[in-house]
PDB file of N, CA, C and O in Angstrom:
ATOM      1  N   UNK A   1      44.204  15.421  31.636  1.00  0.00           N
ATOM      2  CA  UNK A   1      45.359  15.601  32.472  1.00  0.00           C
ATOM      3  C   UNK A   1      45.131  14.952  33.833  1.00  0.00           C
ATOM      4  O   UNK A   1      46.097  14.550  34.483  1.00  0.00           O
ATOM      5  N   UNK A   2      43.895  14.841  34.278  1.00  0.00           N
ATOM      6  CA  UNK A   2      43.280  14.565  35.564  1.00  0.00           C
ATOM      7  C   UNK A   2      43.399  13.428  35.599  1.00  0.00           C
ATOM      8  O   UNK A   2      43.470  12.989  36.747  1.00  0.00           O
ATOM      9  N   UNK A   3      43.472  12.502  34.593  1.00  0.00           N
ATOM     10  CA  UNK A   3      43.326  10.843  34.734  1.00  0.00           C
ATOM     11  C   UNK A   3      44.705  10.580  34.356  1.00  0.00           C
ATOM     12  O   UNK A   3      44.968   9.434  34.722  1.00  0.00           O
ATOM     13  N   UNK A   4      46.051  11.310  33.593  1.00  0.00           N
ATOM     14  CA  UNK A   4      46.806  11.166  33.358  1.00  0.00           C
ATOM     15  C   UNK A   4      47.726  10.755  34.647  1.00  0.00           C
ATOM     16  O   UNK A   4      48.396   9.729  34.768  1.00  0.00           O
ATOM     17  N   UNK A   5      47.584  11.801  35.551  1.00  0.00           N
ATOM     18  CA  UNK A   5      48.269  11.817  37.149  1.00  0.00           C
ATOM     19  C   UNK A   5      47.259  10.892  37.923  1.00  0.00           C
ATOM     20  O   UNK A   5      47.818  10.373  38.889  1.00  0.00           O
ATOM     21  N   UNK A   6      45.844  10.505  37.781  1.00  0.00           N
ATOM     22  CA  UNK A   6      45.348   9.761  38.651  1.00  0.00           C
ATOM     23  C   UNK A   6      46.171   7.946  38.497  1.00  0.00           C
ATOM     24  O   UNK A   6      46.491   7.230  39.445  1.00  0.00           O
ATOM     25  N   UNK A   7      46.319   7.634  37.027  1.00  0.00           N
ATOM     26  CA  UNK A   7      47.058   6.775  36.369  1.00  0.00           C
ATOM     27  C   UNK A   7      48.183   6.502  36.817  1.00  0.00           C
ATOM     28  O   UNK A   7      48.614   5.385  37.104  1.00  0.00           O
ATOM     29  N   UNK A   8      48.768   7.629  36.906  1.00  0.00           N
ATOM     30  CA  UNK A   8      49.967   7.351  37.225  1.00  0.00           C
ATOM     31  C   UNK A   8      51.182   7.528  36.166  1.00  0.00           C
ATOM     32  O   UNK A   8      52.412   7.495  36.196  1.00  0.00           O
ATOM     33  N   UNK A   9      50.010   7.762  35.077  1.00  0.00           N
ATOM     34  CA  UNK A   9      51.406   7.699  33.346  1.00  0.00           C
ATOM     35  C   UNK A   9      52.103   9.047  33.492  1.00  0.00           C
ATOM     36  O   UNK A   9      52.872   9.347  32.579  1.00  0.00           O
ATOM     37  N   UNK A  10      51.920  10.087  34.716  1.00  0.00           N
ATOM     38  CA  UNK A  10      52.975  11.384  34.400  1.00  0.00           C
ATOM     39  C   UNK A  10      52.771  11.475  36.266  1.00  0.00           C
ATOM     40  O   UNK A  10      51.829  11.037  36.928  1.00  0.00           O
ATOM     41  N   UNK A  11      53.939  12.155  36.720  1.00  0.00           N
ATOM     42  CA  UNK A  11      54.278  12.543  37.746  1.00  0.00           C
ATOM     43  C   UNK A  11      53.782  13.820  38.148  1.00  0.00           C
ATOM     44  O   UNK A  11      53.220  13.821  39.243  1.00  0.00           O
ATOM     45  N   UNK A  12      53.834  14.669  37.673  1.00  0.00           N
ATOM     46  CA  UNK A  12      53.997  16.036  37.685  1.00  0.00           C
ATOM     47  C   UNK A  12      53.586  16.477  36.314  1.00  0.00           C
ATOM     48  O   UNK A  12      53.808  15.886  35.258  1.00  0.00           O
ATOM     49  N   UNK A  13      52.882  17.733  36.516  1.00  0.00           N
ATOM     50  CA  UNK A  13      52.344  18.605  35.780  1.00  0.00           C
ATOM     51  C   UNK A  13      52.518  20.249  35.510  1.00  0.00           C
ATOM     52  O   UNK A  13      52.477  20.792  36.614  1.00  0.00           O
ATOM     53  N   UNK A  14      52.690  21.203  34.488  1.00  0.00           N
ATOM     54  CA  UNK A  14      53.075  22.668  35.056  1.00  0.00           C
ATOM     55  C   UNK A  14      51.528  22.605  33.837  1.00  0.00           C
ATOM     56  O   UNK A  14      51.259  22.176  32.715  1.00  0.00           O
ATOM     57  N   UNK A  15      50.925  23.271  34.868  1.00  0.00           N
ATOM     58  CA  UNK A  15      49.457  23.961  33.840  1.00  0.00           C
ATOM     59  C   UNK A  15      49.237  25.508  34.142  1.00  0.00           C
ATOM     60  O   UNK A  15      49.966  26.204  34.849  1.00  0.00           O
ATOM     61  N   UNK A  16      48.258  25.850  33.565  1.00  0.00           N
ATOM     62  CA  UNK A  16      47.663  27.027  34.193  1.00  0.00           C
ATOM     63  C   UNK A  16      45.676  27.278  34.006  1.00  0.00           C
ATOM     64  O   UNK A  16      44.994  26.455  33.393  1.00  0.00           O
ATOM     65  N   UNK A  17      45.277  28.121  34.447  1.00  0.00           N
ATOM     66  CA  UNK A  17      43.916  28.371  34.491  1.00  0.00           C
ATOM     67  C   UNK A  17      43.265  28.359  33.053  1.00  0.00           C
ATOM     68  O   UNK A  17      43.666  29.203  32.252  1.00  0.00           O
ATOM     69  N   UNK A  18      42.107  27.294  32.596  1.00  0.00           N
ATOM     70  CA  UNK A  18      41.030  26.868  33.301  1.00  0.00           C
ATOM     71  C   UNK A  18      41.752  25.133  33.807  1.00  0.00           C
ATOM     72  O   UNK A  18      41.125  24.582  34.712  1.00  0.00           O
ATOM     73  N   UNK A  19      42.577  24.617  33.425  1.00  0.00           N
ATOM     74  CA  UNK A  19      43.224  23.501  33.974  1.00  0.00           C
ATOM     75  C   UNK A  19      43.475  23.350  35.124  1.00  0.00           C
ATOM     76  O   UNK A  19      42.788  22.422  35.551  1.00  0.00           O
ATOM     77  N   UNK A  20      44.279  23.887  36.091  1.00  0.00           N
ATOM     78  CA  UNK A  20      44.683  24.289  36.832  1.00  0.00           C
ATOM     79  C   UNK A  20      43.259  24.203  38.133  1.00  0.00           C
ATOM     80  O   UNK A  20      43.242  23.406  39.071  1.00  0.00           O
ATOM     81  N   UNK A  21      41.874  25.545  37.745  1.00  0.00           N
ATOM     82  CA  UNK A  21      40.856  24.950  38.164  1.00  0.00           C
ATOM     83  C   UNK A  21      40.212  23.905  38.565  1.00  0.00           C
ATOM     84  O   UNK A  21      39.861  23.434  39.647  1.00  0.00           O
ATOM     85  N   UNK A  22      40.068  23.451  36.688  1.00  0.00           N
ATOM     86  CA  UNK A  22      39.900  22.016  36.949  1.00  0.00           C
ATOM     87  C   UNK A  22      40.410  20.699  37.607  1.00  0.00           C
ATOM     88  O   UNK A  22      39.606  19.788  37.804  1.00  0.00           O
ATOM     89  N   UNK A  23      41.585  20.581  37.917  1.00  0.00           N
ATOM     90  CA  UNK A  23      42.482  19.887  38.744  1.00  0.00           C
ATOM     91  C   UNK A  23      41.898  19.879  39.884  1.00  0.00           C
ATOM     92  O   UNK A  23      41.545  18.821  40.405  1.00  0.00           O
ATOM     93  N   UNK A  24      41.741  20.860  40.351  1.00  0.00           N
ATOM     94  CA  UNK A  24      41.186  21.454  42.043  1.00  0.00           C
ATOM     95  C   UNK A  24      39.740  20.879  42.420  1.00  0.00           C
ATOM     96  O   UNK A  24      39.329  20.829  43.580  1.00  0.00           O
ATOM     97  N   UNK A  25      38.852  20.352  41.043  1.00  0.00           N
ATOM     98  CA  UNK A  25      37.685  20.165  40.854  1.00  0.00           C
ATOM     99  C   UNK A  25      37.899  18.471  41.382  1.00  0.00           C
ATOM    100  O   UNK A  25      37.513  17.840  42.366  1.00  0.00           O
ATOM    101  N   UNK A  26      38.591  18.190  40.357  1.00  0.00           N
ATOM    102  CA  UNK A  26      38.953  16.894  40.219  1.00  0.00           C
ATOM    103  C   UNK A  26      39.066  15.844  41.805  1.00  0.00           C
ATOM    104  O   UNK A  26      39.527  16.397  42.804  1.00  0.00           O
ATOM    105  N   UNK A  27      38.674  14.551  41.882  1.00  0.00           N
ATOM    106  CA  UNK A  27      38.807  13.991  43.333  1.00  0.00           C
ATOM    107  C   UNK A  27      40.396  13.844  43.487  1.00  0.00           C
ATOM    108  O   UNK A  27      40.986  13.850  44.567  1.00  0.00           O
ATOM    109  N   UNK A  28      41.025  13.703  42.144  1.00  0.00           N
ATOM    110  CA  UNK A  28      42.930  13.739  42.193  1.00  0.00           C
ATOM    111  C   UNK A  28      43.326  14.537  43.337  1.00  0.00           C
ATOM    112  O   UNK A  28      44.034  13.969  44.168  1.00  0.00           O
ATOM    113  N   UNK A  29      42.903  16.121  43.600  1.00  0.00           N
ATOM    114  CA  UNK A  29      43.288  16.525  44.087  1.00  0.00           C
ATOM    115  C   UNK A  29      42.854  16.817  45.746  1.00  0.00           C
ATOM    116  O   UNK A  29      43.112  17.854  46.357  1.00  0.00           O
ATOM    117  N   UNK A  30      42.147  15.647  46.280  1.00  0.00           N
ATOM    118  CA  UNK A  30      41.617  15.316  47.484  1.00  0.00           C
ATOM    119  C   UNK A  30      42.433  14.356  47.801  1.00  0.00           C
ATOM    120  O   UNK A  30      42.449  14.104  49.006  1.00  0.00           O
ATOM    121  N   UNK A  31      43.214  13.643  47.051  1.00  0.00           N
ATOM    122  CA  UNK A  31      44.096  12.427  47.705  1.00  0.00           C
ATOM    123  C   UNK A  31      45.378  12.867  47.727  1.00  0.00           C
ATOM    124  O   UNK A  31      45.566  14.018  47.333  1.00  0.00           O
ATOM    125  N   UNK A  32      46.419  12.147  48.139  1.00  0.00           N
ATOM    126  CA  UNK A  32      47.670  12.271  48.666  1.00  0.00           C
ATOM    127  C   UNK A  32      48.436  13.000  47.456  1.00  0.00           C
ATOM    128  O   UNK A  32      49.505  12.648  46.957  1.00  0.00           O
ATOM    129  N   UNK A  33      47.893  13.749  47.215  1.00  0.00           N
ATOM    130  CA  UNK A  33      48.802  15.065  45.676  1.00  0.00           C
ATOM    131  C   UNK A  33      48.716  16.163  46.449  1.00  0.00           C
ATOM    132  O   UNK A  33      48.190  16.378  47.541  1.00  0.00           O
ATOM    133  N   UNK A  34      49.565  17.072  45.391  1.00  0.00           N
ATOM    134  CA  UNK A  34      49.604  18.318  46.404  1.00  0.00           C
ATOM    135  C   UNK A  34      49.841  19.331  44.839  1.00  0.00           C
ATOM    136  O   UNK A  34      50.613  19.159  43.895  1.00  0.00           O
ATOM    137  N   UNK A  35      48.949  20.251  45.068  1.00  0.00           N
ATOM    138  CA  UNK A  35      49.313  21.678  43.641  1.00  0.00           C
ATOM    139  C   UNK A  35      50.455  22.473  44.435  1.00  0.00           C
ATOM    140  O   UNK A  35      50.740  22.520  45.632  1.00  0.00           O
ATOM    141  N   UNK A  36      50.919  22.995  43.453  1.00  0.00           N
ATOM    142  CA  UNK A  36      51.998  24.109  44.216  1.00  0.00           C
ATOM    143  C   UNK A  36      51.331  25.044  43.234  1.00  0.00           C
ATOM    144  O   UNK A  36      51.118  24.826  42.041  1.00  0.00           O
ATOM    145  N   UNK A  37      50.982  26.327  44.074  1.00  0.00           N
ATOM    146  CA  UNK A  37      50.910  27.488  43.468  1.00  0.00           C
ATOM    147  C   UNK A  37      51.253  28.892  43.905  1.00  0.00           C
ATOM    148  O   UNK A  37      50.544  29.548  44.668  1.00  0.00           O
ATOM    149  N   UNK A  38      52.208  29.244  43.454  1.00  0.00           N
ATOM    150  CA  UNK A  38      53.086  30.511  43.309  1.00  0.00           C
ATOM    151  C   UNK A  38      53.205  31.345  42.530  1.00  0.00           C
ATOM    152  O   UNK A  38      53.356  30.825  41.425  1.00  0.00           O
ATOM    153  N   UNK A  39      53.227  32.625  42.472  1.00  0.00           N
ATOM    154  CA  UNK A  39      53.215  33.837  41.758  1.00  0.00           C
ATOM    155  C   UNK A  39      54.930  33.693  40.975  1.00  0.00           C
ATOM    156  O   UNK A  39      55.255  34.176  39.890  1.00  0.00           O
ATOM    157  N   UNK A  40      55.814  32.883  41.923  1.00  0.00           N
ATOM    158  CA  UNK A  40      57.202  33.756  42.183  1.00  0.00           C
ATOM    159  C   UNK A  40      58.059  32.623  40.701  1.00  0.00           C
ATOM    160  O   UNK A  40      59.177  32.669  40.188  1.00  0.00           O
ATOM    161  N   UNK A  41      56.201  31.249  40.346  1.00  0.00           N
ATOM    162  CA  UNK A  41      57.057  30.445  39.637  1.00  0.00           C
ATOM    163  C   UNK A  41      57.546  30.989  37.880  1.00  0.00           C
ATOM    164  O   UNK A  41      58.471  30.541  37.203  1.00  0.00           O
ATOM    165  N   UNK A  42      56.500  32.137  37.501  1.00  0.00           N
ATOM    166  CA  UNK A  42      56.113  32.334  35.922  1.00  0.00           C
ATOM    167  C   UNK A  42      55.821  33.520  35.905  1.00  0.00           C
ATOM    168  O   UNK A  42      54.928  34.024  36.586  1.00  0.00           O
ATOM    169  N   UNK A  43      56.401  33.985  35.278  1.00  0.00           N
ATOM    170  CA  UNK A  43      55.945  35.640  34.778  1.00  0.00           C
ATOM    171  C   UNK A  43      55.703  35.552  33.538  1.00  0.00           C
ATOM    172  O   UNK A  43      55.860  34.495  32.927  1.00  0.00           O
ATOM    173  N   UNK A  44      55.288  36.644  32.985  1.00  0.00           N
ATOM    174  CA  UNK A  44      54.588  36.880  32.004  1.00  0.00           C
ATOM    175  C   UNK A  44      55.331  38.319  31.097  1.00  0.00           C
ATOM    176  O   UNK A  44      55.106  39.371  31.695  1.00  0.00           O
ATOM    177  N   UNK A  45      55.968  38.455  30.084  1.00  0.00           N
ATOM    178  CA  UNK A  45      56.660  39.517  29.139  1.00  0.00           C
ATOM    179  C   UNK A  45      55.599  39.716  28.351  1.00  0.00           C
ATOM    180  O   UNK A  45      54.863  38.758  28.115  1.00  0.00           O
ATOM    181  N   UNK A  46      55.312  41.064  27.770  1.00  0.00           N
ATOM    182  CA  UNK A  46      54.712  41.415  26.828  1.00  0.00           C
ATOM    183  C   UNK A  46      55.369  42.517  26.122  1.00  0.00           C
ATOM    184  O   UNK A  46      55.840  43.358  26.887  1.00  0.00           O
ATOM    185  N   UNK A  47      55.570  42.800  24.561  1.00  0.00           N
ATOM    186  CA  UNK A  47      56.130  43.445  23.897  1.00  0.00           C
ATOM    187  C   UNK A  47      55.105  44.470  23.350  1.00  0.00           C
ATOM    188  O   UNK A  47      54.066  44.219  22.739  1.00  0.00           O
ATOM    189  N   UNK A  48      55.572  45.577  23.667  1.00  0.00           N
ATOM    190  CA  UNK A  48      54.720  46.772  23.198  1.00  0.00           C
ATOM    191  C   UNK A  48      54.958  47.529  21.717  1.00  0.00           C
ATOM    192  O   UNK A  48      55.597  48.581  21.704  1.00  0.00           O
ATOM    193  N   UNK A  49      54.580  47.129  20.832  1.00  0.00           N
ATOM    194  CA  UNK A  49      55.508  47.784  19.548  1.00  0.00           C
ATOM    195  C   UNK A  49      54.203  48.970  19.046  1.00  0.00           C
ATOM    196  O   UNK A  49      53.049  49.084  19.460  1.00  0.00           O
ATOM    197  N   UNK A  50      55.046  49.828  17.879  1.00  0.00           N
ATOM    198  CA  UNK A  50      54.397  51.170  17.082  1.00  0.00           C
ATOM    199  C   UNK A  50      55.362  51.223  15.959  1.00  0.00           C
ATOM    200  O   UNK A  50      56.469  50.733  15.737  1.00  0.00           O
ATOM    201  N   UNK A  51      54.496  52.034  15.303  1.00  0.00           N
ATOM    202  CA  UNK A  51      55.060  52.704  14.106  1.00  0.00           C
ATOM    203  C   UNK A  51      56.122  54.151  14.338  1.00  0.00           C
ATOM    204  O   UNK A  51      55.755  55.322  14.240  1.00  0.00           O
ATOM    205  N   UNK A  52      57.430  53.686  14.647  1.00  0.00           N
ATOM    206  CA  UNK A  52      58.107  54.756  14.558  1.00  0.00           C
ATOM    207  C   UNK A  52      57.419  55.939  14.101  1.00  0.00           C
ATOM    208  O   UNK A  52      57.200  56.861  14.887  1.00  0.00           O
ATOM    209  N   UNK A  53      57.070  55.987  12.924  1.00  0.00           N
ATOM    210  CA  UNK A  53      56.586  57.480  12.580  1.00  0.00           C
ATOM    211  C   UNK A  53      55.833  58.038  13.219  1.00  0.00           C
ATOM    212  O   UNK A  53      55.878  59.257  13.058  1.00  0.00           O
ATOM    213  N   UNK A  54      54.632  57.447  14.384  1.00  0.00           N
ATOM    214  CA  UNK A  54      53.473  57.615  14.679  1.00  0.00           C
ATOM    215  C   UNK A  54      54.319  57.912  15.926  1.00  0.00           C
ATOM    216  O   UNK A  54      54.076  59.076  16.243  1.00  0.00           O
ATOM    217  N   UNK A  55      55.144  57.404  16.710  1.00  0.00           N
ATOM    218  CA  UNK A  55      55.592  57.791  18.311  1.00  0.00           C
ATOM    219  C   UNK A  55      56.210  59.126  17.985  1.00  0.00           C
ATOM    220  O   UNK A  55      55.933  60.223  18.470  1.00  0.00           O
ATOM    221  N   UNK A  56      57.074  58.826  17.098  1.00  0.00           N
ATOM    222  CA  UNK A  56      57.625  60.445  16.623  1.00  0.00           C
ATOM    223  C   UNK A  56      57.105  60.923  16.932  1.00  0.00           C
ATOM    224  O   UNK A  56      57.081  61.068  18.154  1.00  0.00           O
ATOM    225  N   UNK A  57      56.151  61.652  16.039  1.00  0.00           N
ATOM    226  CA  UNK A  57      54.586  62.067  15.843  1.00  0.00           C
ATOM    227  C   UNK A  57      53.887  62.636  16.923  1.00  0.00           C
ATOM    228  O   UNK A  57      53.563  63.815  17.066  1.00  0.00           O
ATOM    229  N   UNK A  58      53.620  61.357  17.918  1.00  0.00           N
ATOM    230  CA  UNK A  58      52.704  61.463  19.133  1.00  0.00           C
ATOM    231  C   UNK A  58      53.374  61.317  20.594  1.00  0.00           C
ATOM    232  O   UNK A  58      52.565  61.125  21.502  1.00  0.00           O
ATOM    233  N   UNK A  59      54.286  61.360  20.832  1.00  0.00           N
ATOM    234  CA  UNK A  59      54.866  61.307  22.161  1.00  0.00           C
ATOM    235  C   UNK A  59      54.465  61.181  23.538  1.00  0.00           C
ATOM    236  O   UNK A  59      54.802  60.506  24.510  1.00  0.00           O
ATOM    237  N   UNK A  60      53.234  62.490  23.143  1.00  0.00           N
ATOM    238  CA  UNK A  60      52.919  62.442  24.729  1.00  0.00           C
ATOM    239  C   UNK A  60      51.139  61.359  24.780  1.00  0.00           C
ATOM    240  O   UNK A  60      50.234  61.267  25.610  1.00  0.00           O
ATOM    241  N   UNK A  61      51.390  60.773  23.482  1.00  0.00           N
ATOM    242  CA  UNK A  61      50.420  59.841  22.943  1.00  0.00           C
ATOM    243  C   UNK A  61      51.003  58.399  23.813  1.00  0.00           C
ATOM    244  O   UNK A  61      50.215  57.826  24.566  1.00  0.00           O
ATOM    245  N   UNK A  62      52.112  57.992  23.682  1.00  0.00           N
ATOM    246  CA  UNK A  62      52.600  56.504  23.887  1.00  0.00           C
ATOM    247  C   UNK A  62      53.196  57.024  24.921  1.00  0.00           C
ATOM    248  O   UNK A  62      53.871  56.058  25.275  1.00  0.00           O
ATOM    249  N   UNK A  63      53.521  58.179  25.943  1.00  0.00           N
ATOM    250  CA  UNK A  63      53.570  58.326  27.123  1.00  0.00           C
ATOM    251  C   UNK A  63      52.346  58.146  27.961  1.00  0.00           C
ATOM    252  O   UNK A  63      52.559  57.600  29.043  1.00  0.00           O
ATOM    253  N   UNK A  64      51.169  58.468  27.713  1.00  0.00           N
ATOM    254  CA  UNK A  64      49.780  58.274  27.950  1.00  0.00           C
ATOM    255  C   UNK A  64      49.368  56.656  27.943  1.00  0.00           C
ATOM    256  O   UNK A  64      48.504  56.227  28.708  1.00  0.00           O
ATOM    257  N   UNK A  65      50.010  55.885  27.086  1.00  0.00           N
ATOM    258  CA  UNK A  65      49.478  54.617  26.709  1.00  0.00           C
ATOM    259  C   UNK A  65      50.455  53.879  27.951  1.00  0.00           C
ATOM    260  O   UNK A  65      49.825  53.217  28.777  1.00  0.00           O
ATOM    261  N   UNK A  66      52.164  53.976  28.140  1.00  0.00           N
ATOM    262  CA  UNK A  66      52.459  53.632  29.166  1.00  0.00           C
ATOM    263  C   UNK A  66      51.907  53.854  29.923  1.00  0.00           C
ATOM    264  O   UNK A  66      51.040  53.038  30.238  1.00  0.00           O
ATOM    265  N   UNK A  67      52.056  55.125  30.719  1.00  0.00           N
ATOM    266  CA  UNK A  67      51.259  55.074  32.127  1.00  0.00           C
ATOM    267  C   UNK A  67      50.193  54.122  32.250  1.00  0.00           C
ATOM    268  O   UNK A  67      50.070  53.211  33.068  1.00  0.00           O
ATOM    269  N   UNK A  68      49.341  54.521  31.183  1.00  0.00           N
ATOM    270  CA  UNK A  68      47.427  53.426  31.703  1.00  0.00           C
ATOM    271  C   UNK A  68      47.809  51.934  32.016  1.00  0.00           C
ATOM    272  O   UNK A  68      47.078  51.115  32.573  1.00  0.00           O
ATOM    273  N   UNK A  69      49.028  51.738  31.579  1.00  0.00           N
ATOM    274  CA  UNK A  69      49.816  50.368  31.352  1.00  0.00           C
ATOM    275  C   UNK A  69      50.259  49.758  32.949  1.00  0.00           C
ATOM    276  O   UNK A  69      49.844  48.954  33.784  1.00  0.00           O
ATOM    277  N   UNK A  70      51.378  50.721  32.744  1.00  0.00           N
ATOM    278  CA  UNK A  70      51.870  51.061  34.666  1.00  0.00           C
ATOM    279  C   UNK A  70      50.391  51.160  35.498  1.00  0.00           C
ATOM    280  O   UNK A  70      50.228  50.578  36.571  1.00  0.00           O
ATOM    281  N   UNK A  71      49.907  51.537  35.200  1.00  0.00           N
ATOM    282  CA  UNK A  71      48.548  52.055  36.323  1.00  0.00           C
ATOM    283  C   UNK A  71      47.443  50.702  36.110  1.00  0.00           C
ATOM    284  O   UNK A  71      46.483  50.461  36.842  1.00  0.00           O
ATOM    285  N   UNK A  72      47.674  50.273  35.454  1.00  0.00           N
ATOM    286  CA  UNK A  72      46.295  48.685  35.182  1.00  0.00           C
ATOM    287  C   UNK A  72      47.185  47.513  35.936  1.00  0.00           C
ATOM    288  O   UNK A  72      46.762  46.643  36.696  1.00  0.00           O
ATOM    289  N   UNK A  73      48.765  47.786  35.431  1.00  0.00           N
ATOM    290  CA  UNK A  73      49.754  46.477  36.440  1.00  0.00           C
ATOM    291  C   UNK A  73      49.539  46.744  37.907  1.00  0.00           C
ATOM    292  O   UNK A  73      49.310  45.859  38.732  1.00  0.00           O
ATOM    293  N   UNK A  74      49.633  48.102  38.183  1.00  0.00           N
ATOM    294  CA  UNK A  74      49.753  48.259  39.838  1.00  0.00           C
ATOM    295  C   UNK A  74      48.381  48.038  40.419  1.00  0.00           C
ATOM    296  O   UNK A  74      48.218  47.769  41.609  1.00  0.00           O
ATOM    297  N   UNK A  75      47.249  48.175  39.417  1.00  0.00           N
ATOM    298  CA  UNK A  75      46.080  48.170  39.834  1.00  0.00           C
ATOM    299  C   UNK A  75      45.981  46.535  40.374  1.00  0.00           C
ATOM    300  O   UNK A  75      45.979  45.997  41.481  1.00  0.00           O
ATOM    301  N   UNK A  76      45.898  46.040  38.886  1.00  0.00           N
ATOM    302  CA  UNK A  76      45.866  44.651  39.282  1.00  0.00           C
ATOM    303  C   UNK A  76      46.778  43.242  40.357  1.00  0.00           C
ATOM    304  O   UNK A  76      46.414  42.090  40.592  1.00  0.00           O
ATOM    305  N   UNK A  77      47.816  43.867  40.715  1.00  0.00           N
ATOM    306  CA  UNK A  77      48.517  43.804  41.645  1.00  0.00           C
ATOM    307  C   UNK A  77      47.868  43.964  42.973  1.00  0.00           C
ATOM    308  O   UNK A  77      47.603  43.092  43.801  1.00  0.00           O
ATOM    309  N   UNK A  78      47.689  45.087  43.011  1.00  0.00           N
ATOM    310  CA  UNK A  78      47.206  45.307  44.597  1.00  0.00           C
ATOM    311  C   UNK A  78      45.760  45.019  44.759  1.00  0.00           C
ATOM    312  O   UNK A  78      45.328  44.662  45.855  1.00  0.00           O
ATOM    313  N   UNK A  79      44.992  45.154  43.728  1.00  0.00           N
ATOM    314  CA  UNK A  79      43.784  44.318  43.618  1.00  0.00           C
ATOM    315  C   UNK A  79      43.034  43.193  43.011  1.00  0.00           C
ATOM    316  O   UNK A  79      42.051  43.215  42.270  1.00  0.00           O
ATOM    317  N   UNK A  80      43.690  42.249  43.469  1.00  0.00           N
ATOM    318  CA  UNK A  80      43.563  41.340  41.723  1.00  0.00           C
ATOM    319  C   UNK A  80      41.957  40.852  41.738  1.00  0.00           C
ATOM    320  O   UNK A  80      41.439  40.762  40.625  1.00  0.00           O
ATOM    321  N   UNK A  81      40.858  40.426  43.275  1.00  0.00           N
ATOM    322  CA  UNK A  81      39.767  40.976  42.336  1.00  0.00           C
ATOM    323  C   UNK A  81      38.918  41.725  42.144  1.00  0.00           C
ATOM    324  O   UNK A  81      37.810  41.401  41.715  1.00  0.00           O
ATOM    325  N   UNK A  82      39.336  43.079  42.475  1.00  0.00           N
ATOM    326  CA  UNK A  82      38.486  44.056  41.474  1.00  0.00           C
ATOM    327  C   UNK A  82      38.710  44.489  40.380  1.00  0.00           C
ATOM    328  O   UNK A  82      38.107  45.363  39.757  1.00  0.00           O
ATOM    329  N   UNK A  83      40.031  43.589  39.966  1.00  0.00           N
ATOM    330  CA  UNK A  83      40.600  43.979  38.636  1.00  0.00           C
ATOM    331  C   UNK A  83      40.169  42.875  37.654  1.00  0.00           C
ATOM    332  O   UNK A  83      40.163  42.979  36.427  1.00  0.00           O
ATOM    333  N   UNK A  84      39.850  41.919  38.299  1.00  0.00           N
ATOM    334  CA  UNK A  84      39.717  40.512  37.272  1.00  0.00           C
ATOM    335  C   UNK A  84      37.776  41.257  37.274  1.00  0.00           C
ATOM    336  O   UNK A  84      37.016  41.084  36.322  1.00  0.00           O
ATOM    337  N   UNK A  85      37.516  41.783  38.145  1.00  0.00           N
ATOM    338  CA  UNK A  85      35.749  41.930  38.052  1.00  0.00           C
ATOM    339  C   UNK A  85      35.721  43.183  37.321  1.00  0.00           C
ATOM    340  O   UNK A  85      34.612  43.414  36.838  1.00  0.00           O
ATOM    341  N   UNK A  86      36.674  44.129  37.076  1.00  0.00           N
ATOM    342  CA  UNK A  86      36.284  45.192  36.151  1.00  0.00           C
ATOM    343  C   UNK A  86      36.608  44.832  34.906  1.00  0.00           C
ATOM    344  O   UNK A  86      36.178  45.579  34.027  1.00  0.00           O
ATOM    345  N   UNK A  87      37.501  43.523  34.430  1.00  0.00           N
ATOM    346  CA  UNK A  87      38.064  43.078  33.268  1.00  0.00           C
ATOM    347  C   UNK A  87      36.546  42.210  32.507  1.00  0.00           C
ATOM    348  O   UNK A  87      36.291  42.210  31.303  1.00  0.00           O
ATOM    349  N   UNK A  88      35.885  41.669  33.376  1.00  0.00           N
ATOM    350  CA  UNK A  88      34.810  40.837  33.331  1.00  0.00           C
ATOM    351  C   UNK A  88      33.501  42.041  32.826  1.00  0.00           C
ATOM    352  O   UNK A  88      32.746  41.796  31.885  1.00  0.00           O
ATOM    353  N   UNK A  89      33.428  43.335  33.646  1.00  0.00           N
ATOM    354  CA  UNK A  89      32.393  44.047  33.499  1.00  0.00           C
ATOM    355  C   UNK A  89      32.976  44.553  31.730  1.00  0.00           C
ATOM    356  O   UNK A  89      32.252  44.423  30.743  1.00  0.00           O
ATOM    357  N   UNK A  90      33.944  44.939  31.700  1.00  0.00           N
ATOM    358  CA  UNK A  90      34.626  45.404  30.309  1.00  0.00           C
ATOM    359  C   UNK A  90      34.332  44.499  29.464  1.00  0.00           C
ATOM    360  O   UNK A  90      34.052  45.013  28.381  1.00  0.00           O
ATOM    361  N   UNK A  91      34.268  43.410  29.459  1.00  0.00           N
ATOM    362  CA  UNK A  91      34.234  42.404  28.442  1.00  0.00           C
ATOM    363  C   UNK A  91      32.772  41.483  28.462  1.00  0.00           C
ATOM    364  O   UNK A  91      32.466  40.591  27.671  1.00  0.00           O
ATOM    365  N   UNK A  92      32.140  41.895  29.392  1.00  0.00           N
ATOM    366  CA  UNK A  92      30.891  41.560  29.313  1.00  0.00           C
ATOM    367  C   UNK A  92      30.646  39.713  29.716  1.00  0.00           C
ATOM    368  O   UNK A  92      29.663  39.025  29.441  1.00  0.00           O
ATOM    369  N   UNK A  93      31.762  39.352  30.349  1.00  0.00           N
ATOM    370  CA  UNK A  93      31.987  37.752  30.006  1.00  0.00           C
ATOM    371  C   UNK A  93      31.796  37.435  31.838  1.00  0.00           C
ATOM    372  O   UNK A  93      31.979  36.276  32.209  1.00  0.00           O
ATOM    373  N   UNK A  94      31.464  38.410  32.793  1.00  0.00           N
ATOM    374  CA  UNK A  94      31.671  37.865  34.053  1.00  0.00           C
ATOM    375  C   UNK A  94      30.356  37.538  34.700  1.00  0.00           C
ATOM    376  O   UNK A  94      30.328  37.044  35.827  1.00  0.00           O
TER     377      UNK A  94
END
């Protein structure tokens, strides 16, 4: 992608992370280019599904699973890195 825009064969680019990184790495982005980066450009939807029978069932089960849900968004929001470093300690990858 880095030699694509150094080239000249594309104008503009929409990427995201480890690309995005890498760009920043790149000498492309020491010369007369410019990244735009904004929260306000891409969001992100995720669909939460279950087994009817099982929410039936468990209620205050998938009320429990929202909240931790609500409570990991607001977390990571207001802290994004102690949230990206507890995601890292969780996953063993940081």
């Amino acid at each position: 992608m880095a030699d694509a825009l150094g080239a000249g064969r594309v104008d503009a680019v929409a990427t995201f992370n480890p690309t995005l990184t890498l760009l920043k790495k790149e000498t492309w982005a020491t010369k007369e280019n410019s990244i735009l980066s904004t929260s306000s450009i891409y969001t992100e939807n995720f669909c939460i599904t279950g087994m009817q029978d099982y929410a039936t069932k468990h209620p205050e089960t998938i009320k429990k699973v929202l909240r931790a849900l609500i409570k990991a968004e607001t977390f990571g929001a207001s802290a994004p890195s102690g949230s990206a470093a507890s995601c890292c300690r969780l996953h063993k990858s940081g």
